[in-house]
C-alpha positions as CSV (number, residue, x, y, z in Angstrom):
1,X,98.5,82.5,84.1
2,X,98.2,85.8,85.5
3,X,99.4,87.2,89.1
4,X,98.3,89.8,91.3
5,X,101.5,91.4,90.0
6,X,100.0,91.0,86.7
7,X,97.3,94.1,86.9
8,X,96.7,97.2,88.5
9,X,96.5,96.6,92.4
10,X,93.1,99.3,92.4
11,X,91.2,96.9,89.7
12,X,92.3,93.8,92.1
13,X,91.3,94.9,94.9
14,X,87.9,96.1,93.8
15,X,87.1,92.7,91.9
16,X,88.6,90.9,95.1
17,X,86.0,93.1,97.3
18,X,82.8,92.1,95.1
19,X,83.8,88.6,96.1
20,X,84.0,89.4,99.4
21,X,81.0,91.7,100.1
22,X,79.1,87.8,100.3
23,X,81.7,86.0,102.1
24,X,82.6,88.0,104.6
25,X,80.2,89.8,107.6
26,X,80.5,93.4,108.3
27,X,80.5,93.2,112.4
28,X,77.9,95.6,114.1
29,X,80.1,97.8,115.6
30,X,81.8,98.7,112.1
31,X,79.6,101.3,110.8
32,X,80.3,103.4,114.0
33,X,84.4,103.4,114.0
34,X,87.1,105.5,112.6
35,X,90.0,103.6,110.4
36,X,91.9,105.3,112.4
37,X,93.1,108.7,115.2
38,X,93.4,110.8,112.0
39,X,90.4,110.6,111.1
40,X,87.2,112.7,111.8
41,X,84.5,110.0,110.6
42,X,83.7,107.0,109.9
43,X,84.5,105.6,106.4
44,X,81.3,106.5,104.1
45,X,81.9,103.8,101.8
46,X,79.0,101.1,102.0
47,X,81.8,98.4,101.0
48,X,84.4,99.7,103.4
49,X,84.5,96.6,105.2
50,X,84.8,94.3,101.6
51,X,87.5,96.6,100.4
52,X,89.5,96.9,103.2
53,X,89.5,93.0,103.5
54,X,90.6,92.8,99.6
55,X,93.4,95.6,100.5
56,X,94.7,93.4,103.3
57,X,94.8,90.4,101.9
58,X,96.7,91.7,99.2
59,X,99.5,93.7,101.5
60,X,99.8,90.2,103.6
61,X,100.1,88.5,100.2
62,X,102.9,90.7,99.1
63,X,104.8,91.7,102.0
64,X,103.6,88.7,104.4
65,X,104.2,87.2,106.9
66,X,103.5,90.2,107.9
67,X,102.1,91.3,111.9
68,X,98.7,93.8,112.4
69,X,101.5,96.5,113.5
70,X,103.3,96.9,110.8
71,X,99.9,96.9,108.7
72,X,98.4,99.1,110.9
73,X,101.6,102.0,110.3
74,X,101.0,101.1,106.5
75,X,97.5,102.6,106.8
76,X,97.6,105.1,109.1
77,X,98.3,109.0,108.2
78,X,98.8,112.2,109.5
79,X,97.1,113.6,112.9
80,X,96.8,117.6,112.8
81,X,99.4,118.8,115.0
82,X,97.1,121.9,116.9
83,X,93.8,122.3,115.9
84,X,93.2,126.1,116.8
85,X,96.2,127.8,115.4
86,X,98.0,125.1,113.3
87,X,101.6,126.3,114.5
88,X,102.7,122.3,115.8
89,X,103.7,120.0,112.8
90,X,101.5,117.4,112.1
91,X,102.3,113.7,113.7
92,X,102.1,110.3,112.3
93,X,99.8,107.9,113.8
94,X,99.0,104.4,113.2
95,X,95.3,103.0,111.7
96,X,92.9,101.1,113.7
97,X,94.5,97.8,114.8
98,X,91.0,96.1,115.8
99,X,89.6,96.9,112.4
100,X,93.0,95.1,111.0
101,X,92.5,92.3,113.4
102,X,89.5,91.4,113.0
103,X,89.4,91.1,109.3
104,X,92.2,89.0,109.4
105,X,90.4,86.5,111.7
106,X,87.8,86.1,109.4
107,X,90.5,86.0,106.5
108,X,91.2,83.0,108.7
109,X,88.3,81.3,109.2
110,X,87.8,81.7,105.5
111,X,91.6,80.0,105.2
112,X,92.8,82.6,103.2
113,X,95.5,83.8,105.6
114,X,97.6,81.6,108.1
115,X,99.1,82.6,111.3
116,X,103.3,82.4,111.2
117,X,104.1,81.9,115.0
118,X,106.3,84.4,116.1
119,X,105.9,86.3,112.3
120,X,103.0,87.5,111.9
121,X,100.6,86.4,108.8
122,X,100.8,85.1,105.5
123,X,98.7,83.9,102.8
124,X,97.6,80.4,102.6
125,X,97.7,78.3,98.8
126,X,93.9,79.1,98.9
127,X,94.4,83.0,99.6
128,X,97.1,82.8,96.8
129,X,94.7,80.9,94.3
130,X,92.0,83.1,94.7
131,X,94.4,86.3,94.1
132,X,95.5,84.6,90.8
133,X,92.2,83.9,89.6
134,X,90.9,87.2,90.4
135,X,93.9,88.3,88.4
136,X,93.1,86.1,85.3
137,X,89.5,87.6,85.4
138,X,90.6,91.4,85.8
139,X,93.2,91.1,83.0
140,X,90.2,89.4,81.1
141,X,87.8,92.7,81.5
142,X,90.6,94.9,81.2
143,X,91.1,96.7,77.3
144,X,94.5,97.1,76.0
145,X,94.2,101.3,76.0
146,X,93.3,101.2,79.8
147,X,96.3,98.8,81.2
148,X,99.0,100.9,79.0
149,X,97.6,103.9,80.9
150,X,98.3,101.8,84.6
151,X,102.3,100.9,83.1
């Protein structure tokens, strides 16, 4: 039986987020916000909220339980230190917390993810089934040629 450890964490996470583009509803409010400070835009993607969701789950999975700060410095980046002249360094900044937050709630309500009092999150024996068996399928699809190119 295969793991998420088992194939390519890009290939798992983009089967994981066709299986969530039904289960899980993009809020209203989503198409207007920034992932985070360092960014200029909103994310462009029409399955940003589907992938995200797959990438989280998969980050709580491996380093859970894990708390909406520490995943929030894990996908943040680099702010532009002076916009004019470019003389200050740039500065690290954290992603959006209420994007993180509120796709673990529904994570939750979909009983995916747990809350660990006092830890954080982790992944529920449902969340952990469904990684695995996305896994089985990906390794399925995947060709020999294109998983030696991942190792």
């Amino acid at each position: 039986m295969a793991t998420m450890y088992d194939v390519p964490a890009d290939a798992l996470i983009e089967a994981l987020a066709d299986d969530f583009e039904e289960r899980l509803e993009e809020p209203e409010w989503a198409q207007f916000t920034k992932s985070g400070v360092d960014r200029e835009l909103p994310p462009e993607q029409e399955n940003f909220w589907a992938i995200r969701a797959a990438s989280l789950l998969r980050k709580v999975a491996d380093n859970g339980p894990i708390g909406v700060s520490r995943l929030a410095t894990e996908y943040g980046g680099a702010k532009r230190g002076s916009t004019r002249y470019r003389v200050a360094p740039d500065k690290r900044v954290d992603g959006s917390r209420n994007l993180i937050r509120t796709i673990l709630q529904q994570l939750e309500e979909e009983d995916l993810v747990e809350t660990a009092e006092g830890e954080g999150r982790r992944i529920t024996a449902e969340g952990r089934s469904l990684l695995d068996e996305t896994a089985g399928n990906v390794l399925e699809d995947l060709d020999r040629p294109e998983l030696e190119r991942y190792a």
